[in-house]
N, C-alpha and C positions, 0 to 999 in steps of 0.2 A: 521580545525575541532578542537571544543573546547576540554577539559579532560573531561569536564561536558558530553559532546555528544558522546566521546568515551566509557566513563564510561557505558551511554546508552544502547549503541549500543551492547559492550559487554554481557549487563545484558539479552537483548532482544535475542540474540540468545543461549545462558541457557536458556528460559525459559522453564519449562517441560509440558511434550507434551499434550492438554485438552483431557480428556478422559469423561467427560460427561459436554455438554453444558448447560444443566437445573441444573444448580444448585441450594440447598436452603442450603444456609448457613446462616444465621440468624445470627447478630452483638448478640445481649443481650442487646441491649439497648434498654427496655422495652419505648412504647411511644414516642422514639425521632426518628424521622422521617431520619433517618443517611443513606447514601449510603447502599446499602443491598447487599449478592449473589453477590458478586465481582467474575467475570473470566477475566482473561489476556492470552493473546497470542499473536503470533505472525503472518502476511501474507507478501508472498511473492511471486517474479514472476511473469507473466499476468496476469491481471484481466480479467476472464471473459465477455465477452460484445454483449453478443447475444442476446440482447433484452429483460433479466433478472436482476434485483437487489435480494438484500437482501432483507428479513420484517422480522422483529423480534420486543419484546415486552420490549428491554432493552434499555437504555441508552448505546449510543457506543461513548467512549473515544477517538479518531483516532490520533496517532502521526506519521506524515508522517515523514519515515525517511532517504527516499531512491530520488528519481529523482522528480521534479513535475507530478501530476498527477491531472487528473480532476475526480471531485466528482459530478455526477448527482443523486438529489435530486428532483422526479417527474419530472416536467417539467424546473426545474431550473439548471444550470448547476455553478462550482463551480470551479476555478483554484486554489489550495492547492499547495504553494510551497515548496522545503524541508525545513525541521528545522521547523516546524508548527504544532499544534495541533486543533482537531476541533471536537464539539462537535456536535451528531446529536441523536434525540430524539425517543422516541418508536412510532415503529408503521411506520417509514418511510421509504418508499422503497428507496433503494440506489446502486448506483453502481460506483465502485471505477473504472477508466481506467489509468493505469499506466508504467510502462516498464523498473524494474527494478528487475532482478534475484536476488539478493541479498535479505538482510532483507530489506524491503521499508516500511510499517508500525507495528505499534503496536496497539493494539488493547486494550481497557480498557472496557469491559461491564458490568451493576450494574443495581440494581433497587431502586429507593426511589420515596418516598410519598410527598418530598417538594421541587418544583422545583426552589426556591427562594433561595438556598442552590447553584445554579450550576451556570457554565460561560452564558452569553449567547449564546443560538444557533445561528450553522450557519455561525461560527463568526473567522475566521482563525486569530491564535496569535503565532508570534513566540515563538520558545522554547530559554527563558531567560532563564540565569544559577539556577536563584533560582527554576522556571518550570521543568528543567533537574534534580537539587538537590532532589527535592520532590518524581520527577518519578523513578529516581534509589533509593530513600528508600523503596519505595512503591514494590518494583519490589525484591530486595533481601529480604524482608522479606516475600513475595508471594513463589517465588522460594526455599527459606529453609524448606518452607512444614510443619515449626515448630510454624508460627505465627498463635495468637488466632483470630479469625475473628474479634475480637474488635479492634486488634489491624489494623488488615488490613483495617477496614473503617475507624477508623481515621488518616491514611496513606492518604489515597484515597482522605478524607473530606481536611485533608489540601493541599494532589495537587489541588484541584477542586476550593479552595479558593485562590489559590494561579496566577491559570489562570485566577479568574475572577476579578483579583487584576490587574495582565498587561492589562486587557480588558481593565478596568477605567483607564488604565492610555497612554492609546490611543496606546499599540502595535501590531497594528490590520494591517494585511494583506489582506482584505478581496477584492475579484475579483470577483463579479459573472457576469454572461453568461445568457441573456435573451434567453431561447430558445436553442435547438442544436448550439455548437460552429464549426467550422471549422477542428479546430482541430477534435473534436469528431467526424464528419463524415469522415475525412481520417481514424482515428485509427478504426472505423469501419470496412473501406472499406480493410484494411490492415489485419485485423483477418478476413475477409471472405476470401481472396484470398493469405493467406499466403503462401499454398502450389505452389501458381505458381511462376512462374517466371516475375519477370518487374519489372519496372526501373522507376525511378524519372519523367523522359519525358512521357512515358505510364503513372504515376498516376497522372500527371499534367494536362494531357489531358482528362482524366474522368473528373476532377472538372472545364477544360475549363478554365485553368489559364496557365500561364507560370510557367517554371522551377521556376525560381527568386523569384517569385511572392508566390509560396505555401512551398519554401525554409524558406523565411522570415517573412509569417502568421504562419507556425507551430511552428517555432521558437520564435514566439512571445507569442504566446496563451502558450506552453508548457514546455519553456527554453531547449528545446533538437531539433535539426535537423532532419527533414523526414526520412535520411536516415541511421543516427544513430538509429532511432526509431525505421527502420526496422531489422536492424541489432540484437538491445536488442531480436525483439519478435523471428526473426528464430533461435538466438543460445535458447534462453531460451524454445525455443517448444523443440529444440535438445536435450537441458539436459532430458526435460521431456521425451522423447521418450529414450534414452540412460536410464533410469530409467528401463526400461522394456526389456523384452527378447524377443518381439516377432515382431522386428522390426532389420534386419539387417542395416550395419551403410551404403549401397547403396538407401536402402529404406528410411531412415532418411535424406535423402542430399535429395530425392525426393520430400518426404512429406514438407519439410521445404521452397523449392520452387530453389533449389541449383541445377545446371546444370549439375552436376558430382561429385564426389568425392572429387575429387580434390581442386576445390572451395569451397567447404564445409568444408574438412580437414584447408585448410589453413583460411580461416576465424573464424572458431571453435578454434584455436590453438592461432589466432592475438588476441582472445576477452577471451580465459580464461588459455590461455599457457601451455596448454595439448592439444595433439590429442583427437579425439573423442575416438577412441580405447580407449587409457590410460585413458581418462576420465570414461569408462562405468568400467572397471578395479577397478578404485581406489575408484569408488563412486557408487558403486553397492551396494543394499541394502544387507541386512543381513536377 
């Protein structure tokens, strides 16, 4: 991992917390059609995927910065690797499917009037150092609460110039996916029946493939193993339920699809080095 992506990464989990999504912040620059209503934040943990996207009427920034994930766009499906940024336009329903508790993306949403100004959509580019340089300017001066919104769109203006600089110069990542990918219907089928219990052989047998066979397709479409995949979504449901008081941690091994306690404790403990207990303890809201 580069300084430039530490640096990041750092900045992304500072960022303070969106307390109202409609923003109007107005740059001041009368007539020039400049990035507008800049919001940044941060998402993390599962994606939702029940058959719902986003729709919103902004320009959404996405820097992926956590495990791969796939980005369904209508009917078009999108393989987003880490270290990438990708732009997707207003009005588009979207749904991020991912598997990383951690910080996994960043979020940059804006509105402007000249779309001849922006990267092309759709269009996945790594994060070069000078991509990374731009976005931690743009980010500490967002975060200090003290920048003039003029200041923040031409922050903005030049990452947006600066992505659409590696476009032309052919740092393009781009994978799409005619149609539902393979992947996407196991991680489906994986968020409907998390709470159960089964195994690699039972979910190879739903898709009528062999063990080997659905090992080395998710592995391929996703860069992460089935069974790793599984693993991110029951501890990271765990944290979420641990979150809350009205679930004891017998109930939580349950829900998450964990045979006992005991399996539960010990896989909870190999994947974030706390017991579940100590974990509700030390990271209990306030």
């Amino acid at each position: 991992m580069s300084t430039s992506f530490k640096k990041l990464i750092k900045l992304v989990k500072n960022l303070p917390r969106v307390k109202e999504f409609f923003v109007q912040k107005p740059h001041g620059y009368a007539n020039i059609p400049l990035p507008d209503n800049i919001l940044i934040f941060a998402r993390s943990g599962i994606a939702d995927n029940r058959g719902h996207g986003s729709l919103h009427h902004r320009y959404l920034l996405n820097f992926n910065l956590g495990t791969p994930c796939e980005l369904v766009i209508g009917r078009q499906s999108f393989l987003l690797p880490g270290n990438s940024v990708f732009l997707i336009q207003p009005y588009e329903n979207h749904l991020f499917i991912h598997n990383d508790a951690g910080i996994s993306r960043l979020m940059i949403t804006f509105e402007t009037t000249a779309p001849e100004l922006l990267p092309e959509i759709h269009l996945p580019i790594e994060l070069t150092p000078e991509i990374l340089d731009a976005a931690c300017a743009l980010l500490r001066a967002y975060s200090a609460g003290e920048a003039k919104n003029w200041e923040l769109t031409l922050r903005l203006t030049l990452l947006l110039h600066t992505i659409k600089k590696a476009q032309s110069s052919g740092l393009i990542v781009k994978k799409t996916l005619e149609g539902p990918s393979f992947s996407r219907k196991v991680v489906e089928y994986i968020a409907r029946n998390l709470h159960r219990k089964f195994s690699l052989a039972s979910l190879a047998k739903e898709f009528h493939i062999s063990v080997t066979h659905l090992r080395r397709r998710f592995l391929q479409e996703t860069g992460i193993t089935p069974g790793e995949y599984i693993l991110h979504c029951r501890i990271n449901q765990a944290i979420i339920y641990l979150g809350k008081a009205e679930y004891n941690i017998s109930e939580i091994a349950e829900r998450c699809g964990y045979s006992g306690i005991q399996a539960f404790s010990r896989a909870f403990h190999n994947y974030t080095g706390e017991s579940p207990q100590s974990y509700r303890q030390n990271h209990r809201k306030l």
